[in-house]
mmCIF entry with sequence, helices, sheets and N, C-alpha, C, O atoms, coordinates in Angstrom:
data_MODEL
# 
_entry.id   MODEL 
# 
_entity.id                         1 
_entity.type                       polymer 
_entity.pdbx_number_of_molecules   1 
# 
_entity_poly.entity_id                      1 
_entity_poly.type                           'polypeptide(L)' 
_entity_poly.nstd_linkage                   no 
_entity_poly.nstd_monomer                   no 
_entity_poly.pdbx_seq_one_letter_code       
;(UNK)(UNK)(UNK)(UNK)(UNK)(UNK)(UNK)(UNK)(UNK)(UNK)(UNK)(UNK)(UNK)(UNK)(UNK)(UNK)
(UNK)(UNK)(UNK)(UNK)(UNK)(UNK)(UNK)(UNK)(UNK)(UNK)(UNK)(UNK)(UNK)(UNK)(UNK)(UNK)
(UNK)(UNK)(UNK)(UNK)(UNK)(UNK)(UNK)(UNK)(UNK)(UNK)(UNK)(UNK)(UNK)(UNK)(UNK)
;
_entity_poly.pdbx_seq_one_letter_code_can   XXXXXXXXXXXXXXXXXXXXXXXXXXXXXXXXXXXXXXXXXXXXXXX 
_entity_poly.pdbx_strand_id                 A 
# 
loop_
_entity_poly_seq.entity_id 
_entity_poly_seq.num 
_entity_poly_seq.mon_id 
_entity_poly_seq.hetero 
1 1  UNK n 
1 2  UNK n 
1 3  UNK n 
1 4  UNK n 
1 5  UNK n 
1 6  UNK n 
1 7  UNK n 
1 8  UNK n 
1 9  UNK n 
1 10 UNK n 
1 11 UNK n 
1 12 UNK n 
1 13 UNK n 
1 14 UNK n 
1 15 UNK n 
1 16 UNK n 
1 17 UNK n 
1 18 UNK n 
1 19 UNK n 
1 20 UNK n 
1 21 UNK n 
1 22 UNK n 
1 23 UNK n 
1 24 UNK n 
1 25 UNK n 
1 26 UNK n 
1 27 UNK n 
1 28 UNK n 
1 29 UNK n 
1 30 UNK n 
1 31 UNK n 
1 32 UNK n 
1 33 UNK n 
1 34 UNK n 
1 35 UNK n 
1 36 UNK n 
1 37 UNK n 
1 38 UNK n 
1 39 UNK n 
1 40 UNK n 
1 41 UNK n 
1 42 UNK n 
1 43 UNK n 
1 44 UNK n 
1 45 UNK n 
1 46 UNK n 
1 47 UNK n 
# 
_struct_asym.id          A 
_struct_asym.entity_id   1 
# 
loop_
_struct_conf.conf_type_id 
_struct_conf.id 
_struct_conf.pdbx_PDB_helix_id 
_struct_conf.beg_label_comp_id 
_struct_conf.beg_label_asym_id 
_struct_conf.beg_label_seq_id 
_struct_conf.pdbx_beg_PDB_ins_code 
_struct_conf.end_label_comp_id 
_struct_conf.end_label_asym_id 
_struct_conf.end_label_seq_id 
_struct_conf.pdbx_end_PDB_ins_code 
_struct_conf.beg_auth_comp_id 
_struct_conf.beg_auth_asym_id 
_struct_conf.beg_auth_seq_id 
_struct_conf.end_auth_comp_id 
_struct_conf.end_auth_asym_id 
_struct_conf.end_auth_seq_id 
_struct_conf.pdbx_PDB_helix_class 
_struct_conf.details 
_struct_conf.pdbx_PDB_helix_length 
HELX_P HELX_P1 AA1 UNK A 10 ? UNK A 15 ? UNK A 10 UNK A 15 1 ? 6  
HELX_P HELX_P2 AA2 UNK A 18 ? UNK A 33 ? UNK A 18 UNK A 33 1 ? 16 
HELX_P HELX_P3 AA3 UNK A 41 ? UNK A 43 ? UNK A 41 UNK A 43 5 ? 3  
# 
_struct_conf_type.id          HELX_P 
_struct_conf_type.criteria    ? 
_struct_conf_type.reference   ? 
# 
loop_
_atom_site.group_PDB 
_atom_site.id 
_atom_site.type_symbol 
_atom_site.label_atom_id 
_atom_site.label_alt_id 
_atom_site.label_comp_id 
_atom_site.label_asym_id 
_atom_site.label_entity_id 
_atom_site.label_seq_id 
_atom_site.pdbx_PDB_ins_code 
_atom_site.Cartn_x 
_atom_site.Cartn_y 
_atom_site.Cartn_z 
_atom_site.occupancy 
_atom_site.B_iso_or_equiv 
_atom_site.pdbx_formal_charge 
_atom_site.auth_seq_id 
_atom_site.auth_comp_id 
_atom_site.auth_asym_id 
_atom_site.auth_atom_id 
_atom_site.pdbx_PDB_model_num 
ATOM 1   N N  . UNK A 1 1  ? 156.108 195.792 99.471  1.00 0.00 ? 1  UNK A N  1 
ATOM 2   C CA . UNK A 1 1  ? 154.947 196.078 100.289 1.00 0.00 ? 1  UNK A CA 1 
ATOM 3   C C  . UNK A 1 1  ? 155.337 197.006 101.440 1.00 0.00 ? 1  UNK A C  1 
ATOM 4   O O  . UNK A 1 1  ? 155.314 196.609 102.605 1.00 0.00 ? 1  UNK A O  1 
ATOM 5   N N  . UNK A 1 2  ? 155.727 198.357 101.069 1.00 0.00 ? 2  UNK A N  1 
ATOM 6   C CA . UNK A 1 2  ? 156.029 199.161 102.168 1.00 0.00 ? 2  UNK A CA 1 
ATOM 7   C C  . UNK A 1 2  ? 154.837 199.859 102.791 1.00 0.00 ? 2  UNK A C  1 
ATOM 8   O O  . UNK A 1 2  ? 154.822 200.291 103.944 1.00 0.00 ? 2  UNK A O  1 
ATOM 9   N N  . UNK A 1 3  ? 154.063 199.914 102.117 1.00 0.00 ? 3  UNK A N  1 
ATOM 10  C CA . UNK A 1 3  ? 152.590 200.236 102.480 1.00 0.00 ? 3  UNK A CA 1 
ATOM 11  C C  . UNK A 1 3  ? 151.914 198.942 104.297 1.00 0.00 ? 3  UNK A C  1 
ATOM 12  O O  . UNK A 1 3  ? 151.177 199.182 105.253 1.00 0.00 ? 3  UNK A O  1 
ATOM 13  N N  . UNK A 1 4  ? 152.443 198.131 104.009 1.00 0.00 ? 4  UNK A N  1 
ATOM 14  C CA . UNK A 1 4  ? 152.619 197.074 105.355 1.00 0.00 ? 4  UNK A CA 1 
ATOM 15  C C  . UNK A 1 4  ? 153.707 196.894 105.815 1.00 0.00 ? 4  UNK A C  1 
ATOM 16  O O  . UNK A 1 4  ? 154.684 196.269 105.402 1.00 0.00 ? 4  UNK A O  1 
ATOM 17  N N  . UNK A 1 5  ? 153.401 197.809 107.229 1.00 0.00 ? 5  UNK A N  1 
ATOM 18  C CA . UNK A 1 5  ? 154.562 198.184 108.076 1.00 0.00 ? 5  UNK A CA 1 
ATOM 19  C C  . UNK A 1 5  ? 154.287 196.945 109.109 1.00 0.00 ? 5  UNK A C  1 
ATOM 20  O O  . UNK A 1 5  ? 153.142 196.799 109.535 1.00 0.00 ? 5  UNK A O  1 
ATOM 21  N N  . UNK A 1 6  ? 155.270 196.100 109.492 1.00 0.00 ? 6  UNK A N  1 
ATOM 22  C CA . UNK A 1 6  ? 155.329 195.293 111.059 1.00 0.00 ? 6  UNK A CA 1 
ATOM 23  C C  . UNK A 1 6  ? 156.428 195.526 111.755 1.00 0.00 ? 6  UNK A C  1 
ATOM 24  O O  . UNK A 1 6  ? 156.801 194.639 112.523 1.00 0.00 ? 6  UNK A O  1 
ATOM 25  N N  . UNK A 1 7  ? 157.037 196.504 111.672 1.00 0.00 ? 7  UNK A N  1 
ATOM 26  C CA . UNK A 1 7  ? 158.301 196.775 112.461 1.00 0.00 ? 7  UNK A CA 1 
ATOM 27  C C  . UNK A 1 7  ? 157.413 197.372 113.323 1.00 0.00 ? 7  UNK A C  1 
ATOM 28  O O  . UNK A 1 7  ? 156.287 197.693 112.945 1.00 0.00 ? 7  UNK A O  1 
ATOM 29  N N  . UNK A 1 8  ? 157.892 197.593 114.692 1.00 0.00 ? 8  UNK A N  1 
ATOM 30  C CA . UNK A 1 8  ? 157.878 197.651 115.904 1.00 0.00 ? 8  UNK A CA 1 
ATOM 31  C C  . UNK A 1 8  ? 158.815 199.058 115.977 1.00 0.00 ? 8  UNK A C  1 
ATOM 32  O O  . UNK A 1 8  ? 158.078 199.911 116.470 1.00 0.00 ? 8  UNK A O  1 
ATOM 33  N N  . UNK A 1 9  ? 159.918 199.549 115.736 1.00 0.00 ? 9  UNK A N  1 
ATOM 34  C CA . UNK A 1 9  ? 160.472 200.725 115.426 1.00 0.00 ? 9  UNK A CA 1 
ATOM 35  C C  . UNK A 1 9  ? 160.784 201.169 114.345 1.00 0.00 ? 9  UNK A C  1 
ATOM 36  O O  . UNK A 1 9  ? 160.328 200.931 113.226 1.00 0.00 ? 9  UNK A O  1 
ATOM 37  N N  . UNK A 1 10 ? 162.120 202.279 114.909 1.00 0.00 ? 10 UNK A N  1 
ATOM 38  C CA . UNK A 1 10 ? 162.418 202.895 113.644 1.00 0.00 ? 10 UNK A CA 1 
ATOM 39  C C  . UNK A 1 10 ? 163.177 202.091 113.017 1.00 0.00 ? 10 UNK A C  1 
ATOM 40  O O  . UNK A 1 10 ? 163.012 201.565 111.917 1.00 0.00 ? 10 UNK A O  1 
ATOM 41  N N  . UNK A 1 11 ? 163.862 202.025 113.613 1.00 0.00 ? 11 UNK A N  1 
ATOM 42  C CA . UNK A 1 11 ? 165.814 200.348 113.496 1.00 0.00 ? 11 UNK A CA 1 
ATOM 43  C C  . UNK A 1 11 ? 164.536 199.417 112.571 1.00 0.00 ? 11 UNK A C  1 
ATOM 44  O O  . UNK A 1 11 ? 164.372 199.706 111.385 1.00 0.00 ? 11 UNK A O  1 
ATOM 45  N N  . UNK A 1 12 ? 164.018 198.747 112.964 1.00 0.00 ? 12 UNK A N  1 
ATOM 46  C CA . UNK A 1 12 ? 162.971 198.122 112.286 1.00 0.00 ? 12 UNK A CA 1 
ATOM 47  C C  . UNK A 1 12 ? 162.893 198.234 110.645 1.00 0.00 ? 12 UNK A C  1 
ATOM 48  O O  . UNK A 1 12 ? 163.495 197.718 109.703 1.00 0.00 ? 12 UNK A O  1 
ATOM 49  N N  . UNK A 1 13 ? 161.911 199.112 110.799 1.00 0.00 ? 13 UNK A N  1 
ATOM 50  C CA . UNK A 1 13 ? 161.434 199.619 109.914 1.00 0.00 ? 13 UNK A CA 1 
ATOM 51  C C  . UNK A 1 13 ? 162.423 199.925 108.941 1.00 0.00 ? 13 UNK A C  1 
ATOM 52  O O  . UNK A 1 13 ? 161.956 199.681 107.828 1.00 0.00 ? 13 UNK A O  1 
ATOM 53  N N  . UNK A 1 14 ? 163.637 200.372 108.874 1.00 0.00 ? 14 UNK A N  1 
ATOM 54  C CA . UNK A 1 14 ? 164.395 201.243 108.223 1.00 0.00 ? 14 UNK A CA 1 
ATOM 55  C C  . UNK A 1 14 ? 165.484 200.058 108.007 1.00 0.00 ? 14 UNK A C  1 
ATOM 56  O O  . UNK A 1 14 ? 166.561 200.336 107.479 1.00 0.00 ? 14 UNK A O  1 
ATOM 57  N N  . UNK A 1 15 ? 165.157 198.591 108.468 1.00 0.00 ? 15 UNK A N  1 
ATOM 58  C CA . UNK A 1 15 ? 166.023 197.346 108.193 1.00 0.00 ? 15 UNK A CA 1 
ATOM 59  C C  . UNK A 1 15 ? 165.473 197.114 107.443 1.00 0.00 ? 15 UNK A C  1 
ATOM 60  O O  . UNK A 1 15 ? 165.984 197.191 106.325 1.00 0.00 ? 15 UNK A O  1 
ATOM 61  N N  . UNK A 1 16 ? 164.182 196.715 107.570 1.00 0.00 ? 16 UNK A N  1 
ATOM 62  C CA . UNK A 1 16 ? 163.237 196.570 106.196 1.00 0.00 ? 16 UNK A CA 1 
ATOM 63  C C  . UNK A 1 16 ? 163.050 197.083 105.059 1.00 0.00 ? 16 UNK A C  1 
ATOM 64  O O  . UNK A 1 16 ? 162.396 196.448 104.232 1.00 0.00 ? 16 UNK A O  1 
ATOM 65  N N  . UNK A 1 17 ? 163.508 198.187 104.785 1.00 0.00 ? 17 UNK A N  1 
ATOM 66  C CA . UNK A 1 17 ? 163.377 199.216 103.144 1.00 0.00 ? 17 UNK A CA 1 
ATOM 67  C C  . UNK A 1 17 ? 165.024 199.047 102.738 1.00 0.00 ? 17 UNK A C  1 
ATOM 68  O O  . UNK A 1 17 ? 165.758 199.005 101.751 1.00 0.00 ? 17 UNK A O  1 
ATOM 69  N N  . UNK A 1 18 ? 165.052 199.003 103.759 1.00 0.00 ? 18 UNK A N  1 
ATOM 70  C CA . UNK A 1 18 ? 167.358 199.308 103.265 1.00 0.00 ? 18 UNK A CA 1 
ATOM 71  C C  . UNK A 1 18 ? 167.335 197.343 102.703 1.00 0.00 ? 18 UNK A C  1 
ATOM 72  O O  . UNK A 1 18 ? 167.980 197.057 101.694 1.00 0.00 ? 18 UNK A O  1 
ATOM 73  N N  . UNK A 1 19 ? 166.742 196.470 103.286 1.00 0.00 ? 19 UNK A N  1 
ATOM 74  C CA . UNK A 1 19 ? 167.057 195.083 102.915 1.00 0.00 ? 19 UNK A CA 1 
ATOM 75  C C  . UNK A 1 19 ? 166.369 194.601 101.632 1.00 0.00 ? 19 UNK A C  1 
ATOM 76  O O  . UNK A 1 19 ? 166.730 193.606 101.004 1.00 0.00 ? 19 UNK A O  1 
ATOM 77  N N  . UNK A 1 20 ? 165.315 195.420 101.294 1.00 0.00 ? 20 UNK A N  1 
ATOM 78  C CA . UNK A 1 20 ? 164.220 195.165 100.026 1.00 0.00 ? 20 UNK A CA 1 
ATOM 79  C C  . UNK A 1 20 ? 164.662 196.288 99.048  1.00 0.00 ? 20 UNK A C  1 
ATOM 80  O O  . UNK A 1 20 ? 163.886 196.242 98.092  1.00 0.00 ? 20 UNK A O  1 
ATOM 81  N N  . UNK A 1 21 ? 165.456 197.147 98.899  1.00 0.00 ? 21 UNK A N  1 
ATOM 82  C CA . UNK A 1 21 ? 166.635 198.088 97.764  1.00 0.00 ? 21 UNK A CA 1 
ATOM 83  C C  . UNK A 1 21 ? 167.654 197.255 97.495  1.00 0.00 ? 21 UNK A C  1 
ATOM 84  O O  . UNK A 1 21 ? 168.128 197.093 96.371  1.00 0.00 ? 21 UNK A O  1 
ATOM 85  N N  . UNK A 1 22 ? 168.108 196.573 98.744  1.00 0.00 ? 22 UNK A N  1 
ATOM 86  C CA . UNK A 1 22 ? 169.415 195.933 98.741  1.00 0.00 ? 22 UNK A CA 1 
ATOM 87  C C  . UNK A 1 22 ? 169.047 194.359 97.460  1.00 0.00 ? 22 UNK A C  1 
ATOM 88  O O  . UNK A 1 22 ? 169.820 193.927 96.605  1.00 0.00 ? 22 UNK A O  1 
ATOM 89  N N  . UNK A 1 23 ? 168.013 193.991 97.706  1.00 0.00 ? 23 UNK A N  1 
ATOM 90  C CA . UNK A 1 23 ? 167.346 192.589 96.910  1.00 0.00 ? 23 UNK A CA 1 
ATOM 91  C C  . UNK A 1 23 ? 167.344 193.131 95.761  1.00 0.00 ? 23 UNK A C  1 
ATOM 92  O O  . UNK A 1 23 ? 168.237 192.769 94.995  1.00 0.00 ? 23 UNK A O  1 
ATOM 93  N N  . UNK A 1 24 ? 166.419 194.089 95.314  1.00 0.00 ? 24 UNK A N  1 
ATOM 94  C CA . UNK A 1 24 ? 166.229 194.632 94.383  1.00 0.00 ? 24 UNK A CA 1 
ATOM 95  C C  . UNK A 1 24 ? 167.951 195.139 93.536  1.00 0.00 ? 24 UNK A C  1 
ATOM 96  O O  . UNK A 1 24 ? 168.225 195.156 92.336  1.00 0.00 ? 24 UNK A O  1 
ATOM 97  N N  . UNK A 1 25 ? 168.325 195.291 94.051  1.00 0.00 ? 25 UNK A N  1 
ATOM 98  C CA . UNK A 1 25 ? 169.461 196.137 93.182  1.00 0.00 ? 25 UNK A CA 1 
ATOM 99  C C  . UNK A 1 25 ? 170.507 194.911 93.055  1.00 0.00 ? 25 UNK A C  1 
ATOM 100 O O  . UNK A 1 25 ? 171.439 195.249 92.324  1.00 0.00 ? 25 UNK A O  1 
ATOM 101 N N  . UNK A 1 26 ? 170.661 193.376 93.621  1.00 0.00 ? 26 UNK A N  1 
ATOM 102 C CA . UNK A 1 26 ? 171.065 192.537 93.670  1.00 0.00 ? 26 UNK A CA 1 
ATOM 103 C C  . UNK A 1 26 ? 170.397 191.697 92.668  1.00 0.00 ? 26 UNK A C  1 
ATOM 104 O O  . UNK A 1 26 ? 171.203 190.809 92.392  1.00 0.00 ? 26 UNK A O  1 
ATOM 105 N N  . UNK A 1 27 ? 169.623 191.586 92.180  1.00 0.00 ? 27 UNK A N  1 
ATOM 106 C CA . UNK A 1 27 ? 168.531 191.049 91.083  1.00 0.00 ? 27 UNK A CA 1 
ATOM 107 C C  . UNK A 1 27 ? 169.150 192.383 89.553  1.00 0.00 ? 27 UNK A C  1 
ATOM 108 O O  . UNK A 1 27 ? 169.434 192.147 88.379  1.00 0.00 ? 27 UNK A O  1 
ATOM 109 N N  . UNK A 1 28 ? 169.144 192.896 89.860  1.00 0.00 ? 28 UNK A N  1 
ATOM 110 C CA . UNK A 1 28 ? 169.299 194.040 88.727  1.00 0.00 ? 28 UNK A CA 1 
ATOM 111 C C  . UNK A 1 28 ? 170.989 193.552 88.291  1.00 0.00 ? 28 UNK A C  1 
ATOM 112 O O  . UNK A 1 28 ? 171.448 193.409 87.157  1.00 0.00 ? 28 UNK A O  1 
ATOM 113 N N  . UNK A 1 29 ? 171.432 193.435 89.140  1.00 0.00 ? 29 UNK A N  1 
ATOM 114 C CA . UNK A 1 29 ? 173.149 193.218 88.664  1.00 0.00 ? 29 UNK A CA 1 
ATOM 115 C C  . UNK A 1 29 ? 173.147 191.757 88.309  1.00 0.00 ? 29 UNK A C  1 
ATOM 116 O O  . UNK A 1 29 ? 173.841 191.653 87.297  1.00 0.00 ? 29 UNK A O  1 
ATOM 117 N N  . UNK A 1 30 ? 172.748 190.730 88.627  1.00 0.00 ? 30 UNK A N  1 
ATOM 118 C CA . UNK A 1 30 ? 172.466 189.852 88.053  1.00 0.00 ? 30 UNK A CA 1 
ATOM 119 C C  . UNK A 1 30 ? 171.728 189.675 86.575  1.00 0.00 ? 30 UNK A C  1 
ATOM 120 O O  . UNK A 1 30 ? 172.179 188.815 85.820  1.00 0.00 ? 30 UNK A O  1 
ATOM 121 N N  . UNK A 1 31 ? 170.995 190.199 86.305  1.00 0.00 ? 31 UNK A N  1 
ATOM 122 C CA . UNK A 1 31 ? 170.501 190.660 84.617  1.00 0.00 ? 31 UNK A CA 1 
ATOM 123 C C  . UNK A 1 31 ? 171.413 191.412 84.420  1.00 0.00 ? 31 UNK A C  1 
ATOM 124 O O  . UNK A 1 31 ? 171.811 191.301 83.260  1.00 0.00 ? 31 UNK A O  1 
ATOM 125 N N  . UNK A 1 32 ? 172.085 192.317 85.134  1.00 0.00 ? 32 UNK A N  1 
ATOM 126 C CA . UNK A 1 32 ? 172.905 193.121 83.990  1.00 0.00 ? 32 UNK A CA 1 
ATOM 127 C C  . UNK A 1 32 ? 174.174 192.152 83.943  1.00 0.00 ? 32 UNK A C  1 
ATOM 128 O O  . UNK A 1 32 ? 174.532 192.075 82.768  1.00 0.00 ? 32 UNK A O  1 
ATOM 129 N N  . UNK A 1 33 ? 174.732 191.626 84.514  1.00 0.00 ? 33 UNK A N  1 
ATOM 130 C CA . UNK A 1 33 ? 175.845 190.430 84.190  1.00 0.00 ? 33 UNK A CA 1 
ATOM 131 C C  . UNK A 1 33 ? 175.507 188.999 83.473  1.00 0.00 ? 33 UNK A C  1 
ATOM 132 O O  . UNK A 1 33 ? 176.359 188.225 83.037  1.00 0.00 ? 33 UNK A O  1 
ATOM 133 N N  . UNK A 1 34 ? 173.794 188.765 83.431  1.00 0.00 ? 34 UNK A N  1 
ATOM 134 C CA . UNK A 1 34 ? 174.020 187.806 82.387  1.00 0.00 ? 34 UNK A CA 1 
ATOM 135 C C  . UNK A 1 34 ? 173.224 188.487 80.861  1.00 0.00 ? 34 UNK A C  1 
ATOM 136 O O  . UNK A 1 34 ? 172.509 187.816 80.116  1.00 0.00 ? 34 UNK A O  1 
ATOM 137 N N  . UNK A 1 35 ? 173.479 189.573 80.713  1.00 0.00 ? 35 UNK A N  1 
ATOM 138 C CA . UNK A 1 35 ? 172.954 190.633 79.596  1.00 0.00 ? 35 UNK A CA 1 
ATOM 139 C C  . UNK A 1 35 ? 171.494 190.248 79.481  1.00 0.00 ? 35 UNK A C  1 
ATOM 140 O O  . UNK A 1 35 ? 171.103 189.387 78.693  1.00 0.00 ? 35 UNK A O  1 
ATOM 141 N N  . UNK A 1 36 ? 170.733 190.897 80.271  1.00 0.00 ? 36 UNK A N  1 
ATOM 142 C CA . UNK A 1 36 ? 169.481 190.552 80.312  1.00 0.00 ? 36 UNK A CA 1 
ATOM 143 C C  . UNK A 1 36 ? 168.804 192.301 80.654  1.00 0.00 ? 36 UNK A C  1 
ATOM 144 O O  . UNK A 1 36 ? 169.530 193.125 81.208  1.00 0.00 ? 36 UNK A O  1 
ATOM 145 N N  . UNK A 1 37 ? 167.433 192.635 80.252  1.00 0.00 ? 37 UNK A N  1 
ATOM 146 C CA . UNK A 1 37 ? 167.425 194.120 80.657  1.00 0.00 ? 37 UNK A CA 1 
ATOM 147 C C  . UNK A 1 37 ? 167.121 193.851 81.938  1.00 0.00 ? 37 UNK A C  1 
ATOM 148 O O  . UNK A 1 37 ? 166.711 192.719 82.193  1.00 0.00 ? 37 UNK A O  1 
ATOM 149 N N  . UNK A 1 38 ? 167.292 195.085 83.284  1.00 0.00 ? 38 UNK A N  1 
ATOM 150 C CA . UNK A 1 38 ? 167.692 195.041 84.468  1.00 0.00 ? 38 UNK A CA 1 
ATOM 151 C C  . UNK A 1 38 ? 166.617 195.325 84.927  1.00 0.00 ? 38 UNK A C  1 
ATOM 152 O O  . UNK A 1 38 ? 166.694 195.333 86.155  1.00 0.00 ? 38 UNK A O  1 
ATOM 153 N N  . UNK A 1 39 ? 165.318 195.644 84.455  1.00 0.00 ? 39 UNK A N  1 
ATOM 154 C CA . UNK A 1 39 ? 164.292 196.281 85.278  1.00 0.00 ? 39 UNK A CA 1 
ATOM 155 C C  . UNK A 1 39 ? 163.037 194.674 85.188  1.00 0.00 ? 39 UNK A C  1 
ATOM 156 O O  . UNK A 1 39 ? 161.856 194.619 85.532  1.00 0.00 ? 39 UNK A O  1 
ATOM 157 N N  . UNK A 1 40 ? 164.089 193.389 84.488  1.00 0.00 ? 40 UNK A N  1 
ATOM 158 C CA . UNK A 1 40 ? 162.930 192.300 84.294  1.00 0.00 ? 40 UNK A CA 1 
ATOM 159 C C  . UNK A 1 40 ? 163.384 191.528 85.799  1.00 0.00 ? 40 UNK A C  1 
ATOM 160 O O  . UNK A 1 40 ? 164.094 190.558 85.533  1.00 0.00 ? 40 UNK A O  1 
ATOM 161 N N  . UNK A 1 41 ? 163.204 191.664 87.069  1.00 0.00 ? 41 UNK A N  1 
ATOM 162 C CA . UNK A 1 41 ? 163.837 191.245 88.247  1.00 0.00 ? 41 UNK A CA 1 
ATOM 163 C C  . UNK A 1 41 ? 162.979 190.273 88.359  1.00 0.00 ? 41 UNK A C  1 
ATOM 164 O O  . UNK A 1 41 ? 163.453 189.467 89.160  1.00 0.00 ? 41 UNK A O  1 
ATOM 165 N N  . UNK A 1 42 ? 162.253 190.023 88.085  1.00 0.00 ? 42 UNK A N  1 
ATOM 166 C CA . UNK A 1 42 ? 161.395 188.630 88.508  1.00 0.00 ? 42 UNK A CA 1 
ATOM 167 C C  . UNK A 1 42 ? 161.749 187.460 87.877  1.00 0.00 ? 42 UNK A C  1 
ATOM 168 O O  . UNK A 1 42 ? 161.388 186.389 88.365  1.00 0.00 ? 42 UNK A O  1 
ATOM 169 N N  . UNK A 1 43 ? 162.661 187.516 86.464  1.00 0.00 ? 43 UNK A N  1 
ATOM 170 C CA . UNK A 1 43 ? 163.111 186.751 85.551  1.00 0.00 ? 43 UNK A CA 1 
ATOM 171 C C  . UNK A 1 43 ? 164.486 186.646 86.107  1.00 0.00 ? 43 UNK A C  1 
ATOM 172 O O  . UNK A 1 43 ? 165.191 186.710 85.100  1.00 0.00 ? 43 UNK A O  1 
ATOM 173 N N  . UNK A 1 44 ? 165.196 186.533 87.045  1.00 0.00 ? 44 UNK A N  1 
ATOM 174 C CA . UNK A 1 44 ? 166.567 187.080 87.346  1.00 0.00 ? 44 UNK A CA 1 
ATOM 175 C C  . UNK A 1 44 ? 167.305 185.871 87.641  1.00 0.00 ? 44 UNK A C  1 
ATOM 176 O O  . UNK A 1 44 ? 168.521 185.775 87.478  1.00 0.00 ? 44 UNK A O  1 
ATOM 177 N N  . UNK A 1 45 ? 166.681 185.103 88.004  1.00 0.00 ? 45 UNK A N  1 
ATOM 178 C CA . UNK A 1 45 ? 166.753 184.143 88.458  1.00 0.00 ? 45 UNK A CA 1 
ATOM 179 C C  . UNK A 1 45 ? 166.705 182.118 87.672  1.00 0.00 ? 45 UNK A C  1 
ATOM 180 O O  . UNK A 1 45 ? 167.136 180.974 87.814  1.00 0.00 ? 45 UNK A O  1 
ATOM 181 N N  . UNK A 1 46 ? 166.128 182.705 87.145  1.00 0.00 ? 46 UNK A N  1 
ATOM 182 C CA . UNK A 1 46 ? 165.733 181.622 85.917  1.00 0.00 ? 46 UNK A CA 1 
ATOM 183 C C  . UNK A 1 46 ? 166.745 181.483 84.916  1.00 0.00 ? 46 UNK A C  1 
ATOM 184 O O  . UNK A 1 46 ? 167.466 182.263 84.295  1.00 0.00 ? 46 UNK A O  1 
ATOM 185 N N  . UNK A 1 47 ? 166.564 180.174 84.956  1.00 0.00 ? 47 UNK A N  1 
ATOM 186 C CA . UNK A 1 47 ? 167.479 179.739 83.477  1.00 0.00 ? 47 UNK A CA 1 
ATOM 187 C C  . UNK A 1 47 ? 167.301 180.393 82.251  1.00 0.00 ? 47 UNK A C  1 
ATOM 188 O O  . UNK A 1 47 ? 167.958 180.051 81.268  1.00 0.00 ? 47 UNK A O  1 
# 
């Protein structure tokens, strides 16, 4: 939801997109280490 900004600055703001890539690409290596395809991130997690 980058479209809803509540940061207050730039530092802010730019913690917020760098921390929601960082999730995202942390979910992706997780499917790709339990051989799962990498773009199913909502499943990443699950047994």
């Amino acid at each position: 939801m980058i479209k809803r900004n509540y940061a207050k600055s730039f530092n802010g703001l730019s913690t917020r997109v760098i921390s929601k890539i960082a999730a995202v690409t942390v979910l992706q290596m997780i499917n790709k280490i339990n051989g799962k395809p990498i773009n199913h991130i909502k499943h990443a997690l699950a047994a």
